[in-house]
C-alpha positions in Angstrom: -8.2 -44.1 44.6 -10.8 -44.8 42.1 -10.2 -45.4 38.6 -11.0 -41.7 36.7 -14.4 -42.4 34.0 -14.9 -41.0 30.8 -17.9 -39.3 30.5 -20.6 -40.7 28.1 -24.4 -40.3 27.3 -25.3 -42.9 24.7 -28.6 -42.8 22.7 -30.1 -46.0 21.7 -32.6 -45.6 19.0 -35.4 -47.6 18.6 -35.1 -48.5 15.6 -32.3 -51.6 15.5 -31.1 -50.7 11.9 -30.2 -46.5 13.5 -26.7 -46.4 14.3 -25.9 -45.8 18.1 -24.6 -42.8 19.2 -22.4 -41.9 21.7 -21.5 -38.2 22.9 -18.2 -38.0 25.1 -19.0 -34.9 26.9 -15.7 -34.4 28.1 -13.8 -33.4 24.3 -17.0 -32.9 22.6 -16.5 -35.9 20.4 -19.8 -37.9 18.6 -19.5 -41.1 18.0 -21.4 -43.5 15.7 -22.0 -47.2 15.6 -23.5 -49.2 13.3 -23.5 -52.6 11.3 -21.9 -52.3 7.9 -25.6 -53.5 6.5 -26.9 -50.7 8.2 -24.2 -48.1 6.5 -26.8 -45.9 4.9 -29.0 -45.4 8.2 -26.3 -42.4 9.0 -27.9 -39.0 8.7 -26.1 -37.5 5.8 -26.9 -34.5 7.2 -24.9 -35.3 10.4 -22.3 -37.1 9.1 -20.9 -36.0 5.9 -18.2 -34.2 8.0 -14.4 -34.3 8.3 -14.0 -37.3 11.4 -11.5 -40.6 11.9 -13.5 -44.0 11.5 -12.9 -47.3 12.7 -13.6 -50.1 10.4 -13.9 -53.8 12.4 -13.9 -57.2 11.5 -15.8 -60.5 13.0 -14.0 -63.4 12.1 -11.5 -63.3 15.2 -8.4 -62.2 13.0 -8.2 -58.9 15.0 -7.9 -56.9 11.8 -9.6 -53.5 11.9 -9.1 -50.5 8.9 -8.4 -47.0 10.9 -9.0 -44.4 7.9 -10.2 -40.4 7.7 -12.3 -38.6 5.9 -13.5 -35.1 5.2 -17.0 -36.9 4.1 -17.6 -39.5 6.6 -20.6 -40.8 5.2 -19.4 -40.3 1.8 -16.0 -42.3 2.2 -18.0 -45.2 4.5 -20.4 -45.9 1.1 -16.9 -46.5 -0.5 -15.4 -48.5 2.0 -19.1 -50.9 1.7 -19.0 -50.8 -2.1 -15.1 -51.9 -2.2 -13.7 -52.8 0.8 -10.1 -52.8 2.0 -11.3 -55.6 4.7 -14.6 -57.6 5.4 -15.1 -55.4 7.7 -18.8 -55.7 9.5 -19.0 -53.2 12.3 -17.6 -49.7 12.0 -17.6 -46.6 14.8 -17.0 -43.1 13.1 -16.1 -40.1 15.0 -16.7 -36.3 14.5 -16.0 -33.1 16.7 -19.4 -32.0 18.0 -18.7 -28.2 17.8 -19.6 -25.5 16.2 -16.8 -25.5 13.7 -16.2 -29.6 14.0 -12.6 -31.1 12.9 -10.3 -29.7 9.5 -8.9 -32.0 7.8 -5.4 -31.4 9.0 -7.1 -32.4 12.4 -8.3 -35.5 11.1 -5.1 -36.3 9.4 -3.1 -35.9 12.3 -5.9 -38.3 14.2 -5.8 -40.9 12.2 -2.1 -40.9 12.3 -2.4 -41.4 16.0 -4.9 -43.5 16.5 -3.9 -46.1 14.1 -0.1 -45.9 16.1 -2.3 -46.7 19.5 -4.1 -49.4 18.0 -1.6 -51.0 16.2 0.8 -51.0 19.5 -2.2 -53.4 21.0 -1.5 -57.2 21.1 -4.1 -59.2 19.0 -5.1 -56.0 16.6 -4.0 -55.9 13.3 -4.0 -52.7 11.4 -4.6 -52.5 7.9 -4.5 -49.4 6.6 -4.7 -47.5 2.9 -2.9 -44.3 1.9 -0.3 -43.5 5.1 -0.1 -39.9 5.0 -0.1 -38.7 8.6 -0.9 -34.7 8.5 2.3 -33.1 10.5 1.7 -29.7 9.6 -0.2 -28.9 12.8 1.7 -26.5 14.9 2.7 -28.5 18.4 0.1 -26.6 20.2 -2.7 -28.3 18.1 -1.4 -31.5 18.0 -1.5 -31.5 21.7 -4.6 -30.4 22.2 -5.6 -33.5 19.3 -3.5 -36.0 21.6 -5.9 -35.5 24.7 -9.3 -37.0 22.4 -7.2 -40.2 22.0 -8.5 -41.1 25.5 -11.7 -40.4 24.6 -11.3 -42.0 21.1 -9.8 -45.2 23.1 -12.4 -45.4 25.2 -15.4 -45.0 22.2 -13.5 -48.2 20.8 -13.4 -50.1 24.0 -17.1 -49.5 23.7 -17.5 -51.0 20.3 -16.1 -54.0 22.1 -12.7 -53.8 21.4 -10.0 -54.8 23.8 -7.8 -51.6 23.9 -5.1 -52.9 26.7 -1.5 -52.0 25.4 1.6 -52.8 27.2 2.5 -49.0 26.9 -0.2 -48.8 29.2 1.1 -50.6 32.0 2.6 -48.1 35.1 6.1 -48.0 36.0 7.7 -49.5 39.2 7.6 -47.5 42.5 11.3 -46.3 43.1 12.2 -46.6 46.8 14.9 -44.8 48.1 16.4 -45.3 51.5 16.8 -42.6 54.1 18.4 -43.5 57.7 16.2 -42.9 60.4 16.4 -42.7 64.7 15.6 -46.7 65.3 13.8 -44.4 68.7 13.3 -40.9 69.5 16.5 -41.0 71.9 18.4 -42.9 69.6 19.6 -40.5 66.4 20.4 -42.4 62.9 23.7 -43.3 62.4 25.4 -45.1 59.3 24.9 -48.6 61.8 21.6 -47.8 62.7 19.0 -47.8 60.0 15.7 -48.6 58.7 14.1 -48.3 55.3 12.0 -45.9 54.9 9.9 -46.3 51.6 10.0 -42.6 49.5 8.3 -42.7 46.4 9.6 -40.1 43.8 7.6 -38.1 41.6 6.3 -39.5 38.1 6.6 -37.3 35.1 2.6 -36.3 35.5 3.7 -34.5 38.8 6.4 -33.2 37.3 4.1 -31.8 34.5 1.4 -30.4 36.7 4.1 -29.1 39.0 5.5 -26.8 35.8 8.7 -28.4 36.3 8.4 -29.2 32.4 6.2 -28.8 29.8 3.8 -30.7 27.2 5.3 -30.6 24.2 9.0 -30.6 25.2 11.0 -32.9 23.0 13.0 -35.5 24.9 16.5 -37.0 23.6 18.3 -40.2 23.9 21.6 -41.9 23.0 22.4 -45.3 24.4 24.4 -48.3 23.0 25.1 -45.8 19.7 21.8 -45.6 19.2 19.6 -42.1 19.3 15.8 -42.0 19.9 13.2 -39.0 20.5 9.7 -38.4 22.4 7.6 -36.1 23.3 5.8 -35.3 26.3 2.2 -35.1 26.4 -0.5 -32.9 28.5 -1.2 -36.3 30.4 2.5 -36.8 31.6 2.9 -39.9 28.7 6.2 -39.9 27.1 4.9 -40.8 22.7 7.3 -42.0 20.5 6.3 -43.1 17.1 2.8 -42.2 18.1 2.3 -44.1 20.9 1.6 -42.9 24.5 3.8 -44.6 27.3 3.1 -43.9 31.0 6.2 -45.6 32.0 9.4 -43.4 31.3 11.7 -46.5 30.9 9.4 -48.6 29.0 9.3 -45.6 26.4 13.0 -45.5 26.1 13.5 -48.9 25.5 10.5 -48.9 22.9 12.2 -45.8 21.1 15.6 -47.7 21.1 14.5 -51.0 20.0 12.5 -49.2 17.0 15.8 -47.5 15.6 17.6 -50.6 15.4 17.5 -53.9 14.1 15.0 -57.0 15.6 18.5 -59.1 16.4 20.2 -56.3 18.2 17.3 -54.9 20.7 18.0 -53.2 23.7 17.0 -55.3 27.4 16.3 -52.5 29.5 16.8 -48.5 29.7 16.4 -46.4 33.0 14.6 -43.6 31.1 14.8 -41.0 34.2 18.5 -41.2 33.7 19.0 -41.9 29.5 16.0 -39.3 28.6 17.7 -35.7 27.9 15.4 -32.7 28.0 15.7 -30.5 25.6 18.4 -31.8 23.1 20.4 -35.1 23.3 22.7 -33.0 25.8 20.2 -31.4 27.8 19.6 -32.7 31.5 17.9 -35.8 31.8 14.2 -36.3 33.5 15.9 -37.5 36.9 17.3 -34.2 38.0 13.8 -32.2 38.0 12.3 -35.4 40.9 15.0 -33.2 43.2 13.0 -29.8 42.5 10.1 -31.3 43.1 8.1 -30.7 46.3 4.4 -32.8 46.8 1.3 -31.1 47.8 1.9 -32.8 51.4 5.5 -31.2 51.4 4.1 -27.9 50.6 
């Protein structure tokens, strides 16, 4: 299967000093690059909107500023005339619609997208006032958590490496079924081979219904209580960070509750996530209502 590509068309000016732009088709996002001598070469006219921004340094230290604005351009001029960093590259970001990003949008963005940046090995975030907008009803913020893909990839593209460990798939579960070691020979408890079964992953489960984006996901182990959420993609985020692996989440979640010396080693997070409230079901007991396309 081939790797799924985010759609870009990227305009390279002439002009060296004109920022590169970058239109993600897919969310309708615009994206800017520039140098930070080349700050006032952004179109005021374009750019003095409500957008997150990206703020990156060249000295190998891995430090970047993620910030928000309701002025892009405006708050940019500040960040060149006193800077937080010495920061000399910079990618800012708007909604390329009709009615753009609010600010409540962009609050809840930057929340989000310094989490995912910070959770990468090597980057360092450094950021100013910490005021993550939760005011969004869930609905919004999940449609917000599908641009971080996009937002991710409009970094990667600005050269940075965006590879998180939250990233990383989980293992294939195997189950064993016994099966006829012939047609005329039927499986017995003495007579078996492996046959290799994978279970569903929570994106099946989403797109099969079986649960929803949005629903909140409990867990209590070793006295200690965490939450998630699941997203639209099938990603478990806790504390703002996407995981595609179930168990890696619930170990993450865990080990941020409680203190460095007493960290959890492992969590099966099909069995320790609850659904629902910390006594709900937990995530393993929707893989049995779960029937593949090819079962169908």
């Amino acid at each position: 299967m081939s790797a799924q590509v985010v759609a870009v068309n990227v305009q390279i000016p002439a002009a060296t000093t004109a920022p590169v732009v970058a239109d993600f088709t897919t969310h309708a996002l615009r994206v800017g690059y520039f140098h930070r001598r080349d700050w006032q070469n952004l179109p005021a006219d374009d750019w003095n909107v409500p957008g997150v921004y990206v703020l990156m340094t060249t000295d190998g230290s891995g430090i970047v500023y993620v910030g928000k604005s309701v002025k892009l351009r405006g708050r940019i001029s500040t960040h060149n005339s006193d800077p937080q960093i010495d920061w000399q590259r910079a990618l800012v970001v708007k909604r390329d619609t009709s009615h753009g990003f609010t600010s409540a949008d962009v609050g809840y963005l930057e929340g989000r997208l310094a989490a995912e940046l910070a959770a990468i090995p090597g980057i360092t975030v450094h950021r100013g006032k910490e005021d993550r907008d939760d005011t969004l009803p869930r609905h919004m913020e999940l449609s917000l958590d599908e641009l971080l893909g996009s937002i991710l990839s409009a970094a990667r593209l600005a050269g940075l490496d965006v590879h998180k460990p939250a990233d990383l798939p989980e293992d294939d579960e195997i189950a064993e079924e016994p099966i006829a070691d012939s047609v005329s020979q039927p499986a017995t408890p003495a007579v078996r081979r492996r046959r290799q079964r994978k279970k569903a992953k929570l994106p099946e489960l989403v797109a099969a219904g079986l649960i929803s984006a949005g629903t909140e996901l409990h867990l209590n182990q070793g006295g200690t209580t965490a939450t998630g959420t699941v997203s639209t993609q099938g990603e478990i985020v806790v504390d703002g960070v996407a995981y595609n692996s179930v168990s890696t989440a619930a170990q993450t979640a865990l080990n941020n509750a409680r203190e460095e010396t007493a960290h959890v080693l492992s969590s099966n997070g099909w069995t320790t996530w609850h659904i629902g409230s910390p006594t709900g079901p937990v995530l393993d007991s929707l893989r049995d209502q779960y029937t593949s396309p090819e079962q169908s």
